[in-house]
C-alpha positions in Angstrom: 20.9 -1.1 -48.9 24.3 -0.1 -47.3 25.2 0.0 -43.8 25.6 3.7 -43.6 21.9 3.8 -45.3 20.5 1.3 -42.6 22.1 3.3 -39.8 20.9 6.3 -40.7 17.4 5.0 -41.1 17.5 3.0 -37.8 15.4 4.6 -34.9 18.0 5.7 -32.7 17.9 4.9 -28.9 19.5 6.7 -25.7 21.6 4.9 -24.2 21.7 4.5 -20.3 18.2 5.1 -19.9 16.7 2.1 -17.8 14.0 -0.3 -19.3 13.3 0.1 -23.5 9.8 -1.2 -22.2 9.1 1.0 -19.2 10.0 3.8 -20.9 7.6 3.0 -23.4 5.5 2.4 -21.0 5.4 4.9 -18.8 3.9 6.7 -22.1 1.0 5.3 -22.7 -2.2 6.2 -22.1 -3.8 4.9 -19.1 -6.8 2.8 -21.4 -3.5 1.4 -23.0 -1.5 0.3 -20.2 -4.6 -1.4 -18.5 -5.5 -3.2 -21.7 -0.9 -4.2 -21.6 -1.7 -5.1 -18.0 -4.6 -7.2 -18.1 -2.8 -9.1 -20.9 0.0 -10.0 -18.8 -1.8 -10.6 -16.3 -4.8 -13.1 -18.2 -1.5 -15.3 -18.7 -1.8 -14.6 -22.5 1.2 -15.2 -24.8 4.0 -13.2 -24.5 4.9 -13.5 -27.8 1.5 -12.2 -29.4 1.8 -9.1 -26.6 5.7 -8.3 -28.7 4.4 -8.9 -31.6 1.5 -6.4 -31.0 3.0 -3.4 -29.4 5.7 -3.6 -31.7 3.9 -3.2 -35.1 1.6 -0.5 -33.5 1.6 2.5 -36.3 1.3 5.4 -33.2 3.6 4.4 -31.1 5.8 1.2 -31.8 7.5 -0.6 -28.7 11.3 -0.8 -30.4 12.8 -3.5 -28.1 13.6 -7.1 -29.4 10.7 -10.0 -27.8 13.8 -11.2 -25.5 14.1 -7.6 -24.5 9.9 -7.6 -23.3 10.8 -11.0 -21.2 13.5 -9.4 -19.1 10.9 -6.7 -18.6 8.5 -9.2 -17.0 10.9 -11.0 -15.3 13.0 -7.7 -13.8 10.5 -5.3 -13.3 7.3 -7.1 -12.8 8.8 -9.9 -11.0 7.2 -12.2 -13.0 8.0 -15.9 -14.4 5.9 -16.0 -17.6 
């Protein structure tokens, strides 16, 4: 596949628009972002969490798993 093929398949983000993943989140529904919550906050692995949201067929979180890290870290305040 070509580069002009791959760009103009790639989901295309805004730039300038804040968190990828509190974006994302800000559209979920509210059994979703409990269930996103409790995970985080059940200590659960990080990875798994990326690996899950981002292969969901509705609504796919497009960021990369170092991406969801600075979300914890920056937004949640957290060190996991």
């Amino acid at each position: 596949m070509s580069l002009s093929d791959r760009l103009n398949t790639a989901p295309k983000r805004r730039p300038n628009r804040g968190c990828e993943t509190c974006h994302w989140y800000s559209e979920l529904p509210d059994a979703d972002k409990k269930a996103f919550d409790g995970w985080l906050s059940n200590g659960w692995s990080l990875r798994q969490l990326h690996t899950i949201c981002s292969t969901d067929p509705e609504n796919p979180l497009t960021i990369s798993m170092t991406a969801l890290k600075n979300h914890v870290h920056d937004c949640l305040g957290s060190d996991k």
